[in-house]
DRENKOLZA-189408 format. One record per residue: residue number from 1; residue in one letter; y, z, x of N, C-alpha, C in turn. Coordinates in nm, 2 decimals. Layout:
# residues N
[r NUM 'a' [Y Z X] [Y Z X] [Y Z X]]
...
***
This chain:
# residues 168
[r 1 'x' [-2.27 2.98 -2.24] [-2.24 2.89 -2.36] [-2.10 2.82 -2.34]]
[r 2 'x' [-2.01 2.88 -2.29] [-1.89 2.85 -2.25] [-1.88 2.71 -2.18]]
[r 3 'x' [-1.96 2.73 -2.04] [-1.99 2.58 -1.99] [-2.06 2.46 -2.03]]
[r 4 'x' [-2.13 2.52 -2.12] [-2.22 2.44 -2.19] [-2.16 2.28 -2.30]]
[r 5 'x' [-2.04 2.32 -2.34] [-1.99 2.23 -2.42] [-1.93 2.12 -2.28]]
[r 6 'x' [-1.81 2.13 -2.21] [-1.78 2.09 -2.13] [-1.87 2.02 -2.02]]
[r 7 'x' [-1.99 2.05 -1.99] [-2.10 1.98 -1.91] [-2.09 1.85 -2.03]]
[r 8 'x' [-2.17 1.92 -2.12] [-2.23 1.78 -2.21] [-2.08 1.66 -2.20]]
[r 9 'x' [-1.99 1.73 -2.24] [-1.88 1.64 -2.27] [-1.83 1.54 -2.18]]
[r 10 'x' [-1.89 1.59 -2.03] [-1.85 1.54 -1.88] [-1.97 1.39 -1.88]]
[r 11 'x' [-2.13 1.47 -1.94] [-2.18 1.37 -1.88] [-2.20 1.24 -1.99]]
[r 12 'x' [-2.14 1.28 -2.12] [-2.14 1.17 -2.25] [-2.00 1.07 -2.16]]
[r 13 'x' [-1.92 1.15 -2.11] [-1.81 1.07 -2.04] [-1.84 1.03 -1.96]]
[r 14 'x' [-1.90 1.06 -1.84] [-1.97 0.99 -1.73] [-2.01 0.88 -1.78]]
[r 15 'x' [-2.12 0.86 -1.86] [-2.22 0.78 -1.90] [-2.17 0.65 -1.99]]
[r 16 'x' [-2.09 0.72 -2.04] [-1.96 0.61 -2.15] [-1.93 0.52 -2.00]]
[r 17 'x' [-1.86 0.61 -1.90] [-1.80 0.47 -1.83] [-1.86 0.39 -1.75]]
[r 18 'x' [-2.01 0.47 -1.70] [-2.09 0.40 -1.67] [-2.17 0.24 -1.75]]
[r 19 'x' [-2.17 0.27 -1.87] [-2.25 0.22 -1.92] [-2.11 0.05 -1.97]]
[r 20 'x' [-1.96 0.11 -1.96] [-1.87 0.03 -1.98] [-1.88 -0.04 -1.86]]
[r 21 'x' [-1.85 0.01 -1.76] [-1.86 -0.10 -1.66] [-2.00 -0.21 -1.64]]
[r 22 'x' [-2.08 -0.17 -1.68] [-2.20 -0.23 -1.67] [-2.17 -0.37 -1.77]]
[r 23 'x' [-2.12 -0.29 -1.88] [-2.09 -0.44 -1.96] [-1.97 -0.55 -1.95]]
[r 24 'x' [-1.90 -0.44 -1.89] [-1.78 -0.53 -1.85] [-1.73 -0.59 -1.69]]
[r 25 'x' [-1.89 -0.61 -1.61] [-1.87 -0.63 -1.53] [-1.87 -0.81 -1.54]]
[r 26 'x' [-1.74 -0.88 -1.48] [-1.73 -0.96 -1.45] [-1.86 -1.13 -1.40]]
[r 27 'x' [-1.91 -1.20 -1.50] [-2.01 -1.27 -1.46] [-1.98 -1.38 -1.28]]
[r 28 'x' [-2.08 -1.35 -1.20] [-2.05 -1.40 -1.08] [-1.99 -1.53 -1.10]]
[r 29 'x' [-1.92 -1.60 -1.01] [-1.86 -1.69 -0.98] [-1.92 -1.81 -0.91]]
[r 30 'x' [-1.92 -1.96 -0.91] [-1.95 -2.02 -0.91] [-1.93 -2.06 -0.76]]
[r 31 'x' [-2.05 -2.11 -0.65] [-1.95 -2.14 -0.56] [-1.90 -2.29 -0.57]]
[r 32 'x' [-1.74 -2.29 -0.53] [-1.71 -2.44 -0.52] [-1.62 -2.46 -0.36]]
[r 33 'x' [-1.71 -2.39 -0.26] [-1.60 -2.38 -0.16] [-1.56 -2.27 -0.16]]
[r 34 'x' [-1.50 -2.22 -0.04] [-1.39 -2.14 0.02] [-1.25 -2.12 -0.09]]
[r 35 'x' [-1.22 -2.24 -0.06] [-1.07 -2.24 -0.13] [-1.09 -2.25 -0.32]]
[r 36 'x' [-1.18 -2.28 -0.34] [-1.14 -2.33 -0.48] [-1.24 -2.17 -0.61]]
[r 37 'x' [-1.33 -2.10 -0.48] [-1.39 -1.99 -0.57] [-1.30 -1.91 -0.64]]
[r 38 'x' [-1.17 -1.87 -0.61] [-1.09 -1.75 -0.67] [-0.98 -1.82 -0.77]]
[r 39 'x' [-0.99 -1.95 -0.80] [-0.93 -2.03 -0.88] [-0.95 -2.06 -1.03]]
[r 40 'x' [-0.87 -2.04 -1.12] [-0.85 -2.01 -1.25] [-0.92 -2.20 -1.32]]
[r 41 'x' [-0.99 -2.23 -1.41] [-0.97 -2.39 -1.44] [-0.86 -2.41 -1.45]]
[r 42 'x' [-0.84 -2.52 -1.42] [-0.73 -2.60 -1.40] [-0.63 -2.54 -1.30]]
[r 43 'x' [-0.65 -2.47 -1.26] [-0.57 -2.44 -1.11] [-0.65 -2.54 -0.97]]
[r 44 'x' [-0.54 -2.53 -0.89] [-0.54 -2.56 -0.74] [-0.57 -2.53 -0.63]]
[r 45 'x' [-0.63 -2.51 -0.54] [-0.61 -2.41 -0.44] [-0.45 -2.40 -0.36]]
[r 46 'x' [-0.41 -2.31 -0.32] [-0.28 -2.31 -0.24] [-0.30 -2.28 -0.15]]
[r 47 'x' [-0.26 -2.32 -0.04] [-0.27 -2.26 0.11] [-0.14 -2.20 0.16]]
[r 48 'x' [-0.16 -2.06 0.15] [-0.08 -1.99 0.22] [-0.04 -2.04 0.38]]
[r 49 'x' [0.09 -2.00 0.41] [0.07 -2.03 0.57] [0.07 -1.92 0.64]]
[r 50 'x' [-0.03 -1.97 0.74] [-0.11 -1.84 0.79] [0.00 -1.80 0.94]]
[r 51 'x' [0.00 -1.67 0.95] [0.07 -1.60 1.11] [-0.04 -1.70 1.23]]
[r 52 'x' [0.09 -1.65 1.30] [0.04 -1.70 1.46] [-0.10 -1.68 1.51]]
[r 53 'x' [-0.02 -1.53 1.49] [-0.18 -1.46 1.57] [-0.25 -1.37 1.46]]
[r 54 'x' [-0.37 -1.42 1.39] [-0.46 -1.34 1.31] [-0.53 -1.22 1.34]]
[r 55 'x' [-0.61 -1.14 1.31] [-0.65 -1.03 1.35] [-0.78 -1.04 1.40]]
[r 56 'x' [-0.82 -1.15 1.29] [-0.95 -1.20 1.28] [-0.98 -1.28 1.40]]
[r 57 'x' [-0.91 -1.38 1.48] [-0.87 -1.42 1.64] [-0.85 -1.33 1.75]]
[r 58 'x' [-0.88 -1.20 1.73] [-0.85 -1.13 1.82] [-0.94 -1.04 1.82]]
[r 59 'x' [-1.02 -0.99 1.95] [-1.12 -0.89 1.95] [-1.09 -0.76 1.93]]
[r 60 'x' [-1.17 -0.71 1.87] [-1.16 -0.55 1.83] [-1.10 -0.50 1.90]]
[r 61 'x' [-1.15 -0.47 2.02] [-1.10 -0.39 2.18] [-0.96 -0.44 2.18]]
[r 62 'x' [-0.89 -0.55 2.12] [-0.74 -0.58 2.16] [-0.66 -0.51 2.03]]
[r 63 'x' [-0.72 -0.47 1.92] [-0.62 -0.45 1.84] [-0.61 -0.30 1.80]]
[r 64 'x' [-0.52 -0.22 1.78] [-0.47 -0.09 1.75] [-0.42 -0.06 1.61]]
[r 65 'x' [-0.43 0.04 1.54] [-0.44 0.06 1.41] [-0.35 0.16 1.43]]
[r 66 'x' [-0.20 0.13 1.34] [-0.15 0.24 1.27] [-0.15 0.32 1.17]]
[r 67 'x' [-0.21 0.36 1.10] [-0.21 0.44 0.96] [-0.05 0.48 0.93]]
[r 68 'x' [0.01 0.45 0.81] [0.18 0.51 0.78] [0.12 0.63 0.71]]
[r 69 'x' [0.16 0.70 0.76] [0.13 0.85 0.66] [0.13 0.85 0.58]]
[r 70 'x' [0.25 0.80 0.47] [0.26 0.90 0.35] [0.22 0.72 0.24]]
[r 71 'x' [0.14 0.77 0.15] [0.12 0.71 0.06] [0.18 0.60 -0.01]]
[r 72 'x' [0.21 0.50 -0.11] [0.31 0.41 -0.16] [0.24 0.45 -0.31]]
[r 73 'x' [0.36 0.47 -0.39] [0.31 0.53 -0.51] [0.40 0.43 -0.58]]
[r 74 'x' [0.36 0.33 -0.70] [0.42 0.20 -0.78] [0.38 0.24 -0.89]]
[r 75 'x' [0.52 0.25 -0.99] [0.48 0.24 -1.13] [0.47 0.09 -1.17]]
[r 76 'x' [0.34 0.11 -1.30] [0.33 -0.01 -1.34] [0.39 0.02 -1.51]]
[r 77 'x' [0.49 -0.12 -1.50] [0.58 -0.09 -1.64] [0.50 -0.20 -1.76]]
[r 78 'x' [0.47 -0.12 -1.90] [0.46 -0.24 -1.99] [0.50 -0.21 -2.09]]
[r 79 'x' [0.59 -0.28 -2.16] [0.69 -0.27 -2.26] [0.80 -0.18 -2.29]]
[r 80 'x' [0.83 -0.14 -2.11] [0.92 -0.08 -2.12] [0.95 0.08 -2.10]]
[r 81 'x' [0.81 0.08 -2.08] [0.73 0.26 -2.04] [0.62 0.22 -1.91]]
[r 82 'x' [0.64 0.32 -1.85] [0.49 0.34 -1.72] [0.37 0.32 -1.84]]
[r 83 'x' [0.30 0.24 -1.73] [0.16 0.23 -1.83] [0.07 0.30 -1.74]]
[r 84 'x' [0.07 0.25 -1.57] [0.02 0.31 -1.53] [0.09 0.36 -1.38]]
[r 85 'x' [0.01 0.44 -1.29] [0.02 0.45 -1.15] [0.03 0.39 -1.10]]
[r 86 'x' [0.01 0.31 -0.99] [-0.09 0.26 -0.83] [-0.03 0.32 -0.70]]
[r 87 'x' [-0.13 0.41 -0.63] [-0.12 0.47 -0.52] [-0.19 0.35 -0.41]]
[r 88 'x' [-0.10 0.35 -0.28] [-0.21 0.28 -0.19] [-0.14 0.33 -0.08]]
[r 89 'x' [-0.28 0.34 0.02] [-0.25 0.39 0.17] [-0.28 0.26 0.25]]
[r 90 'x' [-0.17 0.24 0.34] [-0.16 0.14 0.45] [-0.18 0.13 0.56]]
[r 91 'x' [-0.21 0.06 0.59] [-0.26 0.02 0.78] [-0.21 -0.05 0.80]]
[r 92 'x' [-0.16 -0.09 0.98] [-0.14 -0.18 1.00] [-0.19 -0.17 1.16]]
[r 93 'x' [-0.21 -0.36 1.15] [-0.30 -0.38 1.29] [-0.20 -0.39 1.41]]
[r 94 'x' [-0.20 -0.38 1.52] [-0.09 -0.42 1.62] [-0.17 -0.43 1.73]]
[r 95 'x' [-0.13 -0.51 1.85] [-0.19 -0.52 1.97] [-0.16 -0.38 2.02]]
[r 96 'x' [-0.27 -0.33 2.15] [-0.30 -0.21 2.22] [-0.11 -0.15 2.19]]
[r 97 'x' [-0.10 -0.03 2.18] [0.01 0.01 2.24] [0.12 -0.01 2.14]]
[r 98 'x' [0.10 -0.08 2.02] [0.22 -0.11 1.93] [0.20 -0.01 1.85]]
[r 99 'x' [0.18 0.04 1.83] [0.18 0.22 1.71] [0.31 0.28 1.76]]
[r 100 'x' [0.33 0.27 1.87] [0.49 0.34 1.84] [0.59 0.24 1.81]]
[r 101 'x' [0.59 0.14 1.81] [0.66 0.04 1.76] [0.70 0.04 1.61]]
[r 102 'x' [0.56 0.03 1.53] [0.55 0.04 1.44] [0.63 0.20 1.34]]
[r 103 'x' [0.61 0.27 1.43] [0.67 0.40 1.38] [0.79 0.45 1.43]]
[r 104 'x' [0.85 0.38 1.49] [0.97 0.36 1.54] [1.05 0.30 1.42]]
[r 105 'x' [1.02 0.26 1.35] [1.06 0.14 1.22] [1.01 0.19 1.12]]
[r 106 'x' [0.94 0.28 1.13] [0.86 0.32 0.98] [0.97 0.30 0.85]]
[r 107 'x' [1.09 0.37 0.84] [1.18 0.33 0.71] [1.16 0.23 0.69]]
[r 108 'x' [1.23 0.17 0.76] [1.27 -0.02 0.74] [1.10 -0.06 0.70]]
[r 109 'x' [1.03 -0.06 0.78] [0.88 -0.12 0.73] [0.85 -0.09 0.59]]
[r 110 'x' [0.88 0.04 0.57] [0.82 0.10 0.43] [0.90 0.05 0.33]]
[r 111 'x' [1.01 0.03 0.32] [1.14 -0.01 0.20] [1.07 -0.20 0.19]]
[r 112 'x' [1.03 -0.22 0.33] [0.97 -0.37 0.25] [0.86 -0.39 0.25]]
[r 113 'x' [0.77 -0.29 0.25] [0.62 -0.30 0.19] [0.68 -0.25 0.10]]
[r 114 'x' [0.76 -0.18 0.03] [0.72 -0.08 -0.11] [0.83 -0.21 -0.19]]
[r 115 'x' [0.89 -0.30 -0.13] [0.95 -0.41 -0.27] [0.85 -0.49 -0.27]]
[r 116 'x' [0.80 -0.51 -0.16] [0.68 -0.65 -0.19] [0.57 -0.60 -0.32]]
[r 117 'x' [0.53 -0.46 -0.30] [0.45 -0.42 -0.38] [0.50 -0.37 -0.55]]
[r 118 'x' [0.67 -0.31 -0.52] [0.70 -0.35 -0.68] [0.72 -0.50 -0.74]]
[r 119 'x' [0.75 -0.59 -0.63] [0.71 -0.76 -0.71] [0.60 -0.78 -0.76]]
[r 120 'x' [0.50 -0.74 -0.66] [0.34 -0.75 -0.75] [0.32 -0.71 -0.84]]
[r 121 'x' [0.37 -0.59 -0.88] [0.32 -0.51 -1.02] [0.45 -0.56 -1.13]]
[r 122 'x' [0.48 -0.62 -1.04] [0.66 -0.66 -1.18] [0.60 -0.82 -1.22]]
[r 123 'x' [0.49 -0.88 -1.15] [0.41 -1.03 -1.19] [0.28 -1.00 -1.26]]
[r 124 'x' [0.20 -0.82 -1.28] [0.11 -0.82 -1.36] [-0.01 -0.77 -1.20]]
[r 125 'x' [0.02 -0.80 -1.11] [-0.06 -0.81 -1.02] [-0.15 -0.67 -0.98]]
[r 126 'x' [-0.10 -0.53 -1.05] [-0.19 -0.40 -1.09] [-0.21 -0.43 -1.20]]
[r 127 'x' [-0.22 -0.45 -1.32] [-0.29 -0.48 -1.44] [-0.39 -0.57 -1.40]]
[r 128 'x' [-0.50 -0.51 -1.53] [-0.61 -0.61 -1.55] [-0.72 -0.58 -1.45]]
[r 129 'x' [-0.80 -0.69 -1.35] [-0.86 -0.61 -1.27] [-0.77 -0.70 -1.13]]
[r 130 'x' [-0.70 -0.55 -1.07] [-0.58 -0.58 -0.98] [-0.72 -0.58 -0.84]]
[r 131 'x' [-0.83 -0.58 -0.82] [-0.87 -0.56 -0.71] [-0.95 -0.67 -0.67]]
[r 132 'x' [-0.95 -0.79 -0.79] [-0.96 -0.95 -0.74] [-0.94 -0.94 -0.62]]
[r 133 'x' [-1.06 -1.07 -0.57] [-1.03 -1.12 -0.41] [-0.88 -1.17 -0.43]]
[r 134 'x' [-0.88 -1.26 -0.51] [-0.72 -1.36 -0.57] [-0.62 -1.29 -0.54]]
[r 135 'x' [-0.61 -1.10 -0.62] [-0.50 -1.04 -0.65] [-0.47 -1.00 -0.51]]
[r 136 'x' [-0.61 -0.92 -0.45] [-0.59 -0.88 -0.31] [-0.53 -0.93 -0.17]]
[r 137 'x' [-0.58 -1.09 -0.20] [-0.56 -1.18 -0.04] [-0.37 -1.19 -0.09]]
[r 138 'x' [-0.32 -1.23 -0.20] [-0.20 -1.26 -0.22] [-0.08 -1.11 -0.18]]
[r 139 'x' [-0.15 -1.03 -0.20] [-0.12 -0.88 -0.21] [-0.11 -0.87 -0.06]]
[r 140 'x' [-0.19 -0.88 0.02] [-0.21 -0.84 0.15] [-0.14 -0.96 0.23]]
[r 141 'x' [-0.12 -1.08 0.18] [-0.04 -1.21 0.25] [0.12 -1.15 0.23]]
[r 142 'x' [0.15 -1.11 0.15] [0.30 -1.11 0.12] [0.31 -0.94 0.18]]
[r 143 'x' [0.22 -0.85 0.21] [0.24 -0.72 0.29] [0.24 -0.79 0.44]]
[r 144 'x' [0.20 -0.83 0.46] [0.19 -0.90 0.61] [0.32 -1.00 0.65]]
[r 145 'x' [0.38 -1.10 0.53] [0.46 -1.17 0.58] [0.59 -1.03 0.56]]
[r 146 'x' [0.61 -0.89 0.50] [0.67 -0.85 0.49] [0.71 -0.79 0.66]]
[r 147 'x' [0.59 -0.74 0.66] [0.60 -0.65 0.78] [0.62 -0.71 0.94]]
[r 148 'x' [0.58 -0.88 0.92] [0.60 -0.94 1.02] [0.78 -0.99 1.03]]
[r 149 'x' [0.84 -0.97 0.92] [0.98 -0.99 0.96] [1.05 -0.86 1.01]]
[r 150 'x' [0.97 -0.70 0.97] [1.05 -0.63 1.07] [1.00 -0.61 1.19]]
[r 151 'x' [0.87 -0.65 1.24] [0.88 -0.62 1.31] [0.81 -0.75 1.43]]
[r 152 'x' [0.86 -0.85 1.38] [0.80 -1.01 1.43] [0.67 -1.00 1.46]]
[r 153 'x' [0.63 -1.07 1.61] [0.48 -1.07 1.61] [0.43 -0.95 1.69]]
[r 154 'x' [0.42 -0.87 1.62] [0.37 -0.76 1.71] [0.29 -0.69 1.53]]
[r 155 'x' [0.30 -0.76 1.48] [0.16 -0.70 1.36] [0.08 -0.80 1.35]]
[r 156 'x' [0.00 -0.80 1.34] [-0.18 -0.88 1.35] [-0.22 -0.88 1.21]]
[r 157 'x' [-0.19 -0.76 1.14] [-0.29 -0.76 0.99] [-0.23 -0.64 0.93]]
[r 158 'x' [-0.24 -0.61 0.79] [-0.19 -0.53 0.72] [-0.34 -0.50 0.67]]
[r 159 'x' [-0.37 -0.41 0.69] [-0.46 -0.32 0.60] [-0.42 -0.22 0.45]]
[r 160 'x' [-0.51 -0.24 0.32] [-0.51 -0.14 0.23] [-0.63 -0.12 0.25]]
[r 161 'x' [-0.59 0.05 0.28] [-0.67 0.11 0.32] [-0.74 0.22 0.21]]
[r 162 'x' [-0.68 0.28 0.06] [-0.71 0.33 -0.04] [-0.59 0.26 -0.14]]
[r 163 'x' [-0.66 0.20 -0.25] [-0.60 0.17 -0.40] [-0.65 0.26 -0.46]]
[r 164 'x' [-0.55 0.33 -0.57] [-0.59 0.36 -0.68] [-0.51 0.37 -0.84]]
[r 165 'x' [-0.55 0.35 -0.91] [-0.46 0.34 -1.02] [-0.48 0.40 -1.16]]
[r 166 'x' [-0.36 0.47 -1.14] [-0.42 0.59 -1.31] [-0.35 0.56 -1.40]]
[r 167 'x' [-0.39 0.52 -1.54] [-0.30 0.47 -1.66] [-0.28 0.58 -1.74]]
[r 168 'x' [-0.13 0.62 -1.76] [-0.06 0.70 -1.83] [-0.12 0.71 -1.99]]
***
């Protein structure tokens, strides 16, 4: 009898968020193109400028994946209190043999992924739904143009590799 209250309570909760997301799932998107799908009315497309060497230009067999160990943990502030979390685990791509490169630098690399990622959440960019194509590619362009200043061309792509975000 003991478990019995706590089951029910799990699966009225389960089913609450299930049944929320269902209604609050986002109506698909219109296509207008490449550039102009992730665009607000009355917005523009912008063209980021893109690295030398993309990741996406380069075959699998040539590129090497670092994983940074330890997690990036971002408070998100609103009105002046944490509202919420955001945890994210990173990758990054490098030609054959650059992983020690990469971790050679790990401080310096991490202190400028972890401000690029408190600007994002200091623009709103974890609020709301942070896992937009829009929020993401912007998110992942400014981790990339981060990581390519410490460590020039020798990163190919920044991978997020786990988001998550828990509201206080």
């Amino acid at each position: 009898m003991k478990l019995l209250i706590p089951l029910i309570l799990l699966l009225v909760g389960t089913g609450a968020g299930v049944g929320a997301a269902i209604v609050l799932k986002p109506a698909p998107q219109e296509e207008h193109g490449e550039d102009m799908a992730n665009c607000l009315p009355g917005e523009t497309a912008v063209h980021a400028e893109t690295p030398k060497t993309e990741a996406k230009d380069v075959p699998v067999e040539e590129v090497a994946y670092a994983k940074l160990e330890d997690q990036f943990v971002i408070p998100v502030i609103a009105d002046d209190k944490i509202a919420a979390m955001v945890v994210l685990s990173i990758g990054i791509a490098v030609p054959p043999g650059g992983e020690d490169a990469v971790f050679a630098v790990e401080p310096r690399l991490r202190d400028g992924l972890l401000q690029v990622m408190f600007n994002h959440a200091n623009i709103g960019g974890f609020s709301g739904n942070f896992t937009s194509t829009s929020n993401m590619r912007t998110l992942r362009q400014d981790l990339l143009n981060s990581a390519q200043s410490v460590l020039e061309s020798k990163v190919l792509d920044v991978l997020v590799l786990d988001i998550v975000r828990q509201d206080v």
